[in-house]
C-alpha positions as CSV (number, residue, x, y, z in Angstrom):
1,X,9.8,1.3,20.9
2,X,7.8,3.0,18.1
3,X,5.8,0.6,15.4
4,X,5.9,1.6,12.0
5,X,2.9,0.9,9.7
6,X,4.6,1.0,5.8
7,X,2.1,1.0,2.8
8,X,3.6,-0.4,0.2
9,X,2.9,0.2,-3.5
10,X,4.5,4.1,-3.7
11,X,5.7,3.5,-0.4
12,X,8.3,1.1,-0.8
13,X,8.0,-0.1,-4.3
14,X,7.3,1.3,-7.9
15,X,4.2,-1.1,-8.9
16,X,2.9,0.8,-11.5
17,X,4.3,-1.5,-14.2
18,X,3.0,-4.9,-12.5
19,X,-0.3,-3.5,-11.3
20,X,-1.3,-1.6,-14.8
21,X,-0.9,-4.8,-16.7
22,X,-2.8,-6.6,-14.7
23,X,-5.7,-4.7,-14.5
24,X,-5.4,-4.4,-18.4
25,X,-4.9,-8.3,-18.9
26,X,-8.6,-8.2,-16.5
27,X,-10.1,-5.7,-18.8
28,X,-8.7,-7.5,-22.1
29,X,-10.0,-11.3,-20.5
30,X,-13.3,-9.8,-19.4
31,X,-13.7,-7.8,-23.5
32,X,-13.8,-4.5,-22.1
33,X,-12.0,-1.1,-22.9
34,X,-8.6,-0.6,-21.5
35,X,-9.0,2.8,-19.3
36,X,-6.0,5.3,-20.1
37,X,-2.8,5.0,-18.8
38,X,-2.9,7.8,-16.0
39,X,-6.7,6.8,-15.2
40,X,-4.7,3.5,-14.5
41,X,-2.6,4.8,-12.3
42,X,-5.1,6.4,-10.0
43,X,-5.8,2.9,-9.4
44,X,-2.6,1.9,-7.7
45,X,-3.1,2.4,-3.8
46,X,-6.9,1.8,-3.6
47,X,-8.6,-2.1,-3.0
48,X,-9.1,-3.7,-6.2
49,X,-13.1,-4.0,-5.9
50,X,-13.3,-0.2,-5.4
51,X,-11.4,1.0,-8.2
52,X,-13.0,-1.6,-10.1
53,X,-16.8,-1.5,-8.7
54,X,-17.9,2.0,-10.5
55,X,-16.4,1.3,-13.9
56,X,-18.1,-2.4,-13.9
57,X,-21.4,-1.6,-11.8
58,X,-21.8,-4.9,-11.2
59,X,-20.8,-7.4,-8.2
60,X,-20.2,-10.3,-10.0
61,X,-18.4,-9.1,-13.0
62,X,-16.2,-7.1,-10.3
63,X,-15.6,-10.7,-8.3
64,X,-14.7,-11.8,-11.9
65,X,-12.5,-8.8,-12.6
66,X,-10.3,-9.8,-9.6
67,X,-10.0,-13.4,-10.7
68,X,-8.2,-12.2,-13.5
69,X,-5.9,-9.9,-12.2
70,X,-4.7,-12.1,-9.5
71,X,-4.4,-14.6,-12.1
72,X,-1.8,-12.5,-14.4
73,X,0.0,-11.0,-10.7
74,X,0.4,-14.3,-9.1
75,X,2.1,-15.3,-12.8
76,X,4.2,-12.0,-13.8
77,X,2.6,-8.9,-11.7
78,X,3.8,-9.5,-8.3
79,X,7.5,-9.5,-9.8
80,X,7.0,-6.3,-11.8
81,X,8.3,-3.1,-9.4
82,X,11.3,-1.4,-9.1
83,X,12.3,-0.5,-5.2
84,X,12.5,3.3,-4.5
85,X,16.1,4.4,-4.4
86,X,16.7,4.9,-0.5
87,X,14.2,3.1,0.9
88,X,16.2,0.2,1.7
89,X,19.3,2.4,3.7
90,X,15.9,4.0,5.4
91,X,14.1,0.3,6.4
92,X,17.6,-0.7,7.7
93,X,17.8,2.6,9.8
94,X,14.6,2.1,11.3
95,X,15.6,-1.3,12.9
96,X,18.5,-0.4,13.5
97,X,17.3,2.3,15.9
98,X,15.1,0.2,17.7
99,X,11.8,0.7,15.7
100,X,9.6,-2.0,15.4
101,X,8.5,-2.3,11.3
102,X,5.0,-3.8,9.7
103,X,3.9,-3.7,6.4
104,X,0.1,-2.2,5.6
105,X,-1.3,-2.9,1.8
106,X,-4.4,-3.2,0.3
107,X,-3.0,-5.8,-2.1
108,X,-4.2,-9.3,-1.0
109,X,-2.1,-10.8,2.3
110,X,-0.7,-13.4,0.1
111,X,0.5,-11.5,-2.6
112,X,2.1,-9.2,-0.4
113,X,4.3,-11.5,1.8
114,X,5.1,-12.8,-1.6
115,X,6.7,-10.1,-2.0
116,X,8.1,-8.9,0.8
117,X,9.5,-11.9,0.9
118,X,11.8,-11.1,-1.9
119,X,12.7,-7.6,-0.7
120,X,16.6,-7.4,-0.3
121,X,15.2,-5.3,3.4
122,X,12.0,-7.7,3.9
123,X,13.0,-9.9,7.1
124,X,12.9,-6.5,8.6
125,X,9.2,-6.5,8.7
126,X,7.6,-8.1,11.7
127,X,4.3,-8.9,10.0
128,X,2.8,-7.9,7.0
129,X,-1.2,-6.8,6.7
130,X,-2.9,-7.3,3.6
131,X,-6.5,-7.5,1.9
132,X,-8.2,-10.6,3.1
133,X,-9.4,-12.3,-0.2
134,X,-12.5,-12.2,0.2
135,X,-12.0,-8.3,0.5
136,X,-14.4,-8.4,4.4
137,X,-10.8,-6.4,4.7
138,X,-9.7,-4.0,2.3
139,X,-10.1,-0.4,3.4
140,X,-7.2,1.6,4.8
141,X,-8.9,2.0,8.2
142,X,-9.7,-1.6,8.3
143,X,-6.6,-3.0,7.5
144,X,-4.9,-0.7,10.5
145,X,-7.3,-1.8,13.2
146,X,-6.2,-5.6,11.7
147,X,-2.4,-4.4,12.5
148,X,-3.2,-2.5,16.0
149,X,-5.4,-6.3,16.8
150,X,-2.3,-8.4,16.1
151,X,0.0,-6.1,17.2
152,X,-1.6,-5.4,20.6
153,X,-1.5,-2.1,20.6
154,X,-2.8,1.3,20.8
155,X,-2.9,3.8,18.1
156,X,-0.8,6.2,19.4
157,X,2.3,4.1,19.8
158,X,2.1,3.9,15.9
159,X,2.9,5.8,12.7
160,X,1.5,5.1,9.1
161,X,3.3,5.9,6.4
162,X,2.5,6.2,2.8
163,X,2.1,7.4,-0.4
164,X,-2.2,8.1,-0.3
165,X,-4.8,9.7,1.0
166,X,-6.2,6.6,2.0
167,X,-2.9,6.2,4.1
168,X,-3.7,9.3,5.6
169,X,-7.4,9.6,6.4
170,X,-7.0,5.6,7.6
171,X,-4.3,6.8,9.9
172,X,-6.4,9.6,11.2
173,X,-9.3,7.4,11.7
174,X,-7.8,5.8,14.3
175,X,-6.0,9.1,15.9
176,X,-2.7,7.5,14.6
177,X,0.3,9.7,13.8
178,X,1.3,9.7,9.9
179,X,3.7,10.8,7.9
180,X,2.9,10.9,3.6
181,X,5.6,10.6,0.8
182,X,5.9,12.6,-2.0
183,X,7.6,9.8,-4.4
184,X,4.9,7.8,-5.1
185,X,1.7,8.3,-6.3
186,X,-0.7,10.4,-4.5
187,X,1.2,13.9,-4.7
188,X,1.7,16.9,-2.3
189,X,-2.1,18.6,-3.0
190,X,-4.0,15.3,-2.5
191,X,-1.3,14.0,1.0
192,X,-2.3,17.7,1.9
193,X,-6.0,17.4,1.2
194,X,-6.0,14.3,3.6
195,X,-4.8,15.8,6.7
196,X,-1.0,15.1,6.7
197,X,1.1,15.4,9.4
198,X,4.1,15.5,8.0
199,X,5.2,14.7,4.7
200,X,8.5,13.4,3.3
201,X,10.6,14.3,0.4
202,X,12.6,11.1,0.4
203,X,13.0,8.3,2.3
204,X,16.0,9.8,4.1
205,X,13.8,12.4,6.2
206,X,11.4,9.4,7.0
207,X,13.6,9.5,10.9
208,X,14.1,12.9,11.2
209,X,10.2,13.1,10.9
210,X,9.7,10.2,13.5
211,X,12.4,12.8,16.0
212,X,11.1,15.6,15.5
C-alpha cells in the first residue's frame, strides 16, 4: 500500500479568496499597505511567518501579523475555497484502490482539520499534518519528516503531491517520490525549477502517474 502525502491549498482547494483577505484584514489591523493582488498570491503555499518575515523585518510584529490573520480565518477565511473540479472523483479513486491518503499543509494543524473536516472526500484522509502554532513546524521538509514520524514509515513508500516548489524540494529532501500539479498556483516553470518528477495536468492523471 502506497501513502499519499496531499498539500492542500492549490492542491485540493482554491484558497486564494480566504487566504488573500486574511492577510489584508492583518495588513489593514496592523496600519500597513495592502501588497498587490498577485504579490498576494505568491503567498499562498508558503508558512505564514516567511511570507510575512521580510515585508515586516521584525519578529514581533510578524507574531502579531499571524494573530490577525488567524483571527479573520478562524471567523470567515477557513470557509472561503472553492474545491478543484475533479479532485474529489480522484481522492475517492485513490482509496478505492487501496492507497493510503494524508494531508500535508503549512496552514496551522487546526485550521486544516477544520477543514478537512468539511470536505465532501475528507474522512478519506488518515491524518492530516499541519504547522504547529508556534510555527517550531512550518517548512515543507519539516512537516514531511512530522508525517513519515506518525506514519512509521520510510520515504520511499510515499509520494507528495502538490501545487509548489516547496512541495517539491520538501519531497526531494527526504528522497520521496513527487508528483506537481499544474492547477494551482505554482506553475509549470517554477514545479520544473524544483526538480519534479512528474507533473499532472488534472487530477485525473494523478493514478496514472502513481502506475506508471
Amino acid at each position: 500500500m502506497t501513502t499519499l502525502f496531499f498539500d492542500m491549498d492549490g492542491t485540493l482547494i482554491d484558497s486564494a479568496v480566504g487566504i488573500t483577505r486574511c492577510v489584508e484584514h492583518a495588513m489593514v489591523q496592523m496600519g500597513l499597505p495592502v501588497p498587490p493582488h498577485e504579490e498576494l498570491r505568491r503567498w499562498i503555499g508558503p508558512a505564514l511567518r516567511t511570507s510575512f518575515g521580510p515585508l515586516l523585518n521584525d519578529d514581533a510584529k510578524v507574531e502579531q501579523a499571524v494573530l490577525h490573520y488567524r483571527d479573520r480565518f478562524e471567523t470567515h477565511g477557513w470557509a472561503e475555497h472553492e474545491v478543484y473540479a475533479g479532485i474529489g472523483e480522484t481522492i475517492e479513486a485513490l482509496h478505492a484502490a487501496g492507497h493510503r491518503l494524508a494531508v500535508v499543509t503549512a496552514k496551522n494543524e487546526p485550521h486544516a482539520r477544520k477543514i478537512v473536516d468539511h470536505l465532501p472526500f475528507g474522512h478519506r484522509f488518515d491524518d492530516v499534518i499541519g504547522a504547529t502554532l508556534d510555527g517550531r513546524i512550518s517548512h515543507k521538509d519539516q512537516l514531511i519528516a512530522e508525517a513519515l514520524r506518525r506514519f512509521e514509515l520510510p520515504a520511499d513508500a510515499c509520494w507528495m503531491i502538490g501545487d509548489r516548489r516547496m512541495d517539491i524540494e520538501g519531497a526531494r529532501h527526504h528522497g520521496m517520490r513527487n508528483i506537481g500539479v499544474l492547477w494551482g498556483f505554482g506553475g509549470e516553470a517554477e514545479l520544473r525549477e524544483a526538480g519534479a518528477l512528474h507533473l499532472a495536468q488534472a487530477p485525473g492523471d494523478i493514478p496514472v502517474l502513481l502506475a506508471a
